[in-house]
C-alpha positions as a LaTeX table, in Angstrom:
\begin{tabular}{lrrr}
\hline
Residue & $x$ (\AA) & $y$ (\AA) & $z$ (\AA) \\
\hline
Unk1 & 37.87 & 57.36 & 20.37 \\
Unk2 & 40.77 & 58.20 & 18.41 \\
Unk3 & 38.69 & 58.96 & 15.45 \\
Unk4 & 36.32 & 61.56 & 17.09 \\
Unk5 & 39.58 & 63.59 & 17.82 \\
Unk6 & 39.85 & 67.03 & 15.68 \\
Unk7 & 42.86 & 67.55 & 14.23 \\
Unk8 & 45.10 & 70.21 & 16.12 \\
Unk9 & 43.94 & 73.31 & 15.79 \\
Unk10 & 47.32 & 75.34 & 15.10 \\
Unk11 & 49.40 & 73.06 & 12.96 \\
Unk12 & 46.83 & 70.05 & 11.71 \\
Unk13 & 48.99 & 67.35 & 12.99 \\
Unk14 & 47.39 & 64.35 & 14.40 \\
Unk15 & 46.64 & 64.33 & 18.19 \\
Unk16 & 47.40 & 61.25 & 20.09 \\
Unk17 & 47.56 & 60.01 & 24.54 \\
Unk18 & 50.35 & 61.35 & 26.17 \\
Unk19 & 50.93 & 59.66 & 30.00 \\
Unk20 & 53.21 & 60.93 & 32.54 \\
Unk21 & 53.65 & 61.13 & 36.90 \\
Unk22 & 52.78 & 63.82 & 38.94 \\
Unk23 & 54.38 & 64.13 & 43.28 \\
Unk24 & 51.85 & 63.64 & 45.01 \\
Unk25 & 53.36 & 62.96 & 48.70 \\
Unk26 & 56.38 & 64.72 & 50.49 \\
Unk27 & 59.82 & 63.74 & 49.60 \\
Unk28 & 60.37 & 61.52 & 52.90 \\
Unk29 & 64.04 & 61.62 & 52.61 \\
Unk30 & 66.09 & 64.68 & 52.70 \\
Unk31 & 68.71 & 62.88 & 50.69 \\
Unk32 & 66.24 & 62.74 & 47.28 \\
Unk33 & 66.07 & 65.98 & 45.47 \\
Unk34 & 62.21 & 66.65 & 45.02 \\
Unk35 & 63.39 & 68.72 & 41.48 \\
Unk36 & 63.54 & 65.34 & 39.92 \\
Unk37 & 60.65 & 64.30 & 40.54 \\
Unk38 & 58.42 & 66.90 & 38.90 \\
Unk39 & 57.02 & 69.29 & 41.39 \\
Unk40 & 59.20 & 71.94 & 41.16 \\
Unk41 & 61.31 & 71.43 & 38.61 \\
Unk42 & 58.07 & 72.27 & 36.30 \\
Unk43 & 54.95 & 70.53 & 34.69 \\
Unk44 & 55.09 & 66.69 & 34.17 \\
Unk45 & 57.03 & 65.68 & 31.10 \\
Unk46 & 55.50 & 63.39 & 28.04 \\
Unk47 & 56.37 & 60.19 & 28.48 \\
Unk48 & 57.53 & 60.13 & 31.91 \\
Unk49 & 56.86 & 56.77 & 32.53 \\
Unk50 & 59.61 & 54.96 & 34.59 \\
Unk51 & 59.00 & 53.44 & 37.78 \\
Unk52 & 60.25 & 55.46 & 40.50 \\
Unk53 & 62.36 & 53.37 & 43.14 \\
Unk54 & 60.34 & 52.35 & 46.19 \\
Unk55 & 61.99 & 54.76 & 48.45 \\
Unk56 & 60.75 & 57.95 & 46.08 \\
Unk57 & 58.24 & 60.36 & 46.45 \\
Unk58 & 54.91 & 58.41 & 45.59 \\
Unk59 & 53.61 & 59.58 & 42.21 \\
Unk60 & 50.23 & 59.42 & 40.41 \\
Unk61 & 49.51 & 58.75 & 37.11 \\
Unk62 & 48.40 & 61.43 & 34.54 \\
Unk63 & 46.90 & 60.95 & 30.65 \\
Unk64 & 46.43 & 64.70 & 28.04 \\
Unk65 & 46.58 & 64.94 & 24.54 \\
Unk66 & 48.69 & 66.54 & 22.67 \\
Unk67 & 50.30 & 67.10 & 18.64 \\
Unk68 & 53.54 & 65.62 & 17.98 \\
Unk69 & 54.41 & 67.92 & 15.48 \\
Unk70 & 53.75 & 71.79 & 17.49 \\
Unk71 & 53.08 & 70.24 & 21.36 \\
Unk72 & 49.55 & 71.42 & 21.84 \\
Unk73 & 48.46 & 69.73 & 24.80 \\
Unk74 & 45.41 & 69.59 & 26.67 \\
Unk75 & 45.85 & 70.16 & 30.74 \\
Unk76 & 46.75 & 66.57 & 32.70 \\
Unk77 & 43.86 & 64.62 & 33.79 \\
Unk78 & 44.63 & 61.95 & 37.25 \\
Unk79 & 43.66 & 58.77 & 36.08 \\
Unk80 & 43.47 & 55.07 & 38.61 \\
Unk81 & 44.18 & 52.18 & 37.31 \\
Unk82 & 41.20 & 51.64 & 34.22 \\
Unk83 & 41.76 & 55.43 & 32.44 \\
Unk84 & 39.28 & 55.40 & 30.23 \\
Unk85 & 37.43 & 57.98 & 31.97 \\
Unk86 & 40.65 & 60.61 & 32.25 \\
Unk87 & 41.37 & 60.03 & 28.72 \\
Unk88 & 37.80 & 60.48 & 27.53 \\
Unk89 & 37.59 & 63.63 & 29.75 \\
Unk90 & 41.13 & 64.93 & 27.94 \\
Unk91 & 39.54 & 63.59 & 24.17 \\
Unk92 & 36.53 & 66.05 & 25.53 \\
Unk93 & 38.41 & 69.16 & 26.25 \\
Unk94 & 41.27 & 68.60 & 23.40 \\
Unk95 & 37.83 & 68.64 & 20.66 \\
Unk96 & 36.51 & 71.91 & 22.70 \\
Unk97 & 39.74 & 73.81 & 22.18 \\
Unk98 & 38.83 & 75.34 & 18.74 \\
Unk99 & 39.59 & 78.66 & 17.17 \\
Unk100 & 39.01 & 78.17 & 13.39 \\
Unk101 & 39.13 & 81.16 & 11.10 \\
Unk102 & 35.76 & 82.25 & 9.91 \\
Unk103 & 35.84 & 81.82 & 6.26 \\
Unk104 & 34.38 & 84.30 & 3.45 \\
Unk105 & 32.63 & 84.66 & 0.31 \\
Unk106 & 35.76 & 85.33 & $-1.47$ \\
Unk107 & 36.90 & 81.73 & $-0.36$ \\
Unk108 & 34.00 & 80.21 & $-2.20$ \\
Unk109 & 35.22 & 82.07 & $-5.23$ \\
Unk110 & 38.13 & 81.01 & $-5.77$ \\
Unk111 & 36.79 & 77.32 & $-5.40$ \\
Unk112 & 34.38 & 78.36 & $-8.30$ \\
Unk113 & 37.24 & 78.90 & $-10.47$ \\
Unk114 & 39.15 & 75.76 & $-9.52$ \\
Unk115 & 38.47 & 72.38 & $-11.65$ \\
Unk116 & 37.61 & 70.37 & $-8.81$ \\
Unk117 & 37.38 & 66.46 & $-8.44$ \\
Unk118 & 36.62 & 64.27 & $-5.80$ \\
Unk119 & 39.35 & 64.49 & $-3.63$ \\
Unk120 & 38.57 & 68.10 & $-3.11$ \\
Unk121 & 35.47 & 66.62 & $-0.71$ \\
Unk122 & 37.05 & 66.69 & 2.61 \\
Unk123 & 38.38 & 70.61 & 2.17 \\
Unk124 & 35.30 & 71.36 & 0.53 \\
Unk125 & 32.77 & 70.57 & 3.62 \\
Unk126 & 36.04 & 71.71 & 6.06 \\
Unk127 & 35.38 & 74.89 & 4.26 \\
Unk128 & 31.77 & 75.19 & 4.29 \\
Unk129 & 31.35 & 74.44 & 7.80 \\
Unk130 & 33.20 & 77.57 & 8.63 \\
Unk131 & 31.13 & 79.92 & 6.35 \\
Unk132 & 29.74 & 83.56 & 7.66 \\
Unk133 & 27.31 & 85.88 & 5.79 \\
Unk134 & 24.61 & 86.14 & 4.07 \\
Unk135 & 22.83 & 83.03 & 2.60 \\
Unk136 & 21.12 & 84.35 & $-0.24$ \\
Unk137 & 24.57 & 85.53 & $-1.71$ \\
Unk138 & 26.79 & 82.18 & $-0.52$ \\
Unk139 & 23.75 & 79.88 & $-0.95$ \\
Unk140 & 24.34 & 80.19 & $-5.03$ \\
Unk141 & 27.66 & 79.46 & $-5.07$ \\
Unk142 & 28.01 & 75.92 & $-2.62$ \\
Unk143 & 25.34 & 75.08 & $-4.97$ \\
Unk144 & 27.60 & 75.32 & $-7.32$ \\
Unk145 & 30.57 & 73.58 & $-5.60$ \\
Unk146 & 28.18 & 70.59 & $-4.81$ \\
Unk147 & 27.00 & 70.30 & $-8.52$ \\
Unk148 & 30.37 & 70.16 & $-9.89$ \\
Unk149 & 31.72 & 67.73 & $-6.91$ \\
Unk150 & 28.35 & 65.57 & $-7.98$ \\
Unk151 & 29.36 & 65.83 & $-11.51$ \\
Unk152 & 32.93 & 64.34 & $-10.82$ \\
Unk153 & 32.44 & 61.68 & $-8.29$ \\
Unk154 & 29.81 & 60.52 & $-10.60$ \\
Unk155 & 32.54 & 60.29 & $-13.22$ \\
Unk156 & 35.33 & 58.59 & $-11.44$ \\
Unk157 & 32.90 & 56.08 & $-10.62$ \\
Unk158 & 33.31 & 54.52 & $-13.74$ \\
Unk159 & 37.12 & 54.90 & $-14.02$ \\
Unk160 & 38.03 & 54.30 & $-10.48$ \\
Unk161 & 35.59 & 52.13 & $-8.18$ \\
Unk162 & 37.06 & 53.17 & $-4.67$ \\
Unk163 & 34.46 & 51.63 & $-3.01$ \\
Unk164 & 35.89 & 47.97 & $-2.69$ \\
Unk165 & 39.60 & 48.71 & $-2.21$ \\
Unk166 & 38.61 & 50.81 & 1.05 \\
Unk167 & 36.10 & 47.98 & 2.00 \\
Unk168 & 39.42 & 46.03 & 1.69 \\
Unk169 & 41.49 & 48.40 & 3.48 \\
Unk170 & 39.22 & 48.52 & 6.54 \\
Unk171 & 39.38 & 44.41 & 6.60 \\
Unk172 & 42.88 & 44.69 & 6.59 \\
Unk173 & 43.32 & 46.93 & 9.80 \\
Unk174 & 41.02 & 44.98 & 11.88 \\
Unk175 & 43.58 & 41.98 & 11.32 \\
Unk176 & 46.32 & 44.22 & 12.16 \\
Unk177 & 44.44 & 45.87 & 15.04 \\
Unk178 & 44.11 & 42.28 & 16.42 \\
Unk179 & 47.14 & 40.66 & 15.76 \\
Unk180 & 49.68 & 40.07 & 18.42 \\
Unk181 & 53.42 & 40.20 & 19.37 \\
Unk182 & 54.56 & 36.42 & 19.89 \\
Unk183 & 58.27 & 35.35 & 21.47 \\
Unk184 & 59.20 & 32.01 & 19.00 \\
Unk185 & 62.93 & 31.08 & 19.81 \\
Unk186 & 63.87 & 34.55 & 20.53 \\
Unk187 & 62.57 & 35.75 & 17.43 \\
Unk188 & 59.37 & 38.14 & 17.60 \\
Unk189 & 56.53 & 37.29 & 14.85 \\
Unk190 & 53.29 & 38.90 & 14.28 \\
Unk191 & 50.45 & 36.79 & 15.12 \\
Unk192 & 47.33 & 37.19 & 13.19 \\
Unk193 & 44.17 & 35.79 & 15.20 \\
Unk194 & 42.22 & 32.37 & 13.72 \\
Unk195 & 39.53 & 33.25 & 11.16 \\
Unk196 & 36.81 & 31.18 & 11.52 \\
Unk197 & 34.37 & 30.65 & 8.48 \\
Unk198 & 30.94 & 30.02 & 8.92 \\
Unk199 & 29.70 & 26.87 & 7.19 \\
Unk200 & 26.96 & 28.95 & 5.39 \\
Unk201 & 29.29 & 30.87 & 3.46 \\
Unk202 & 31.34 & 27.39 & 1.99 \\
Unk203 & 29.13 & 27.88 & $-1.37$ \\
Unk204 & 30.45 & 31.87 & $-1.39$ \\
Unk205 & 33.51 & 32.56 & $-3.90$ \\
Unk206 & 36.88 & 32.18 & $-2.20$ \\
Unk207 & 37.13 & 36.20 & $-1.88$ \\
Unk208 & 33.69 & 36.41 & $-0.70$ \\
Unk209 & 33.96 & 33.84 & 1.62 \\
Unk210 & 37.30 & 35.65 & 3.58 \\
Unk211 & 35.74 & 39.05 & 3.64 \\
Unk212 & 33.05 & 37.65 & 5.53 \\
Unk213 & 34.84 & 35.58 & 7.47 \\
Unk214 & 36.80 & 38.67 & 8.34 \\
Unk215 & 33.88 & 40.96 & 8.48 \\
Unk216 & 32.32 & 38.82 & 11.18 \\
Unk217 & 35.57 & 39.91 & 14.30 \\
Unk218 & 35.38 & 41.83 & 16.63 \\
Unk219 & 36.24 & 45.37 & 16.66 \\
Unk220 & 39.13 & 46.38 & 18.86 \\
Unk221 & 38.67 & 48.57 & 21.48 \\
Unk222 & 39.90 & 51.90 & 20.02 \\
Unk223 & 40.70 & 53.57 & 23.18 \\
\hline
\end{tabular}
């Protein structure tokens, strides 16, 4: 789910889960100051995650979403014990919570005069999906764009074949989305999970053979 979330709309920082506690029952002890526990003392705090001591005001938990780098946040959601449904009601809300600048014709000509290359993609179609106006006049132009981004990729497929080293990349964090934290001695080590290789592919080259072999885990649960 992490990869269906927009960017923050105000800064472009990455959003990620924030958890916190919320009072939910009366202080039951005039002695504990109900300020410290979050109801009046203002809304619940990111990463507010300590156990309260058994004699507190009971708590529940809460999940949002919210940039790191400007605090954007999404309102709390309650969540019981399996969250999946508070945070995918948060991911909802955080993706609704758009205001994007309309862009204009005088955007697209400025790209026109730019010598553009493949890594100008992502802004490209960020750009285009934001267009207003008349067609017949912008129509021309992303035409244009589209050619000339053609015209490169088509070119830096000879010098520069991308394709494998992110087939590569994406092998590599599945292995590090499954590997483990392991106690040895009081020493921590990173523990990679056992491959196993199917017997049909023992005739594959040696590289062949491991991306398969690799290709063949299961995803980890992105949430």
């Amino acid at each position: 789910m992490y990869e269906q979330l927009v960017p923050c709309d105000h800064c472009g920082g990455r959003p990620t889960i924030g958890r916190s506690q919320r009072l939910i029952a009366p202080c039951p002890d005039p002695i504990y100051d109900p300020s410290r526990w979050g109801r009046f003392a203002g809304p619940p705090r990111v990463g507010d995650i300590a156990r309260r001591p058994p004699e507190a005001p009971e708590t529940e938990p809460l999940v949002c979403i919210y940039c790191a780098e400007c605090g954007m946040q999404t309102p709390w959601q309650p969540c019981q014990e399996d969250d999946t449904v508070a945070r995918n009601t948060v991911a909802e809300i955080w993706n609704r919570r758009l205001n994007r600048p309309e862009a204009e014709k005088s955007d697209l000509q400025r790209l026109v005069e730019r010598e553009l290359g493949v890594t100008d993609i992502p802004a490209i179609i960020e750009l285009v999906s934001r267009l207003e106006g008349d067609w017949s006049e912008l129509g021309p132009m992303v035409k244009m764009i589209a050619r000339r981004l053609v015209d490169a990729t088509v070119v830096s497929f000879d010098s520069w074949p991308i394709d494998p080293v992110l087939n590569d990349a994406a092998r590599y964090r599945k292995l590090v989305q499954l590997a483990k934290w392991v106690e040895i001695e009081g020493e921590r080590y990173a523990q990679f999970p056992n491959v196993y290789t199917h017997p049909e592919h023992q005739d594959m080259l040696y590289e062949d053979a491991i991306a398969a072999a690799v290709d063949s885990l299961p995803d980890r649960d992105r949430w």
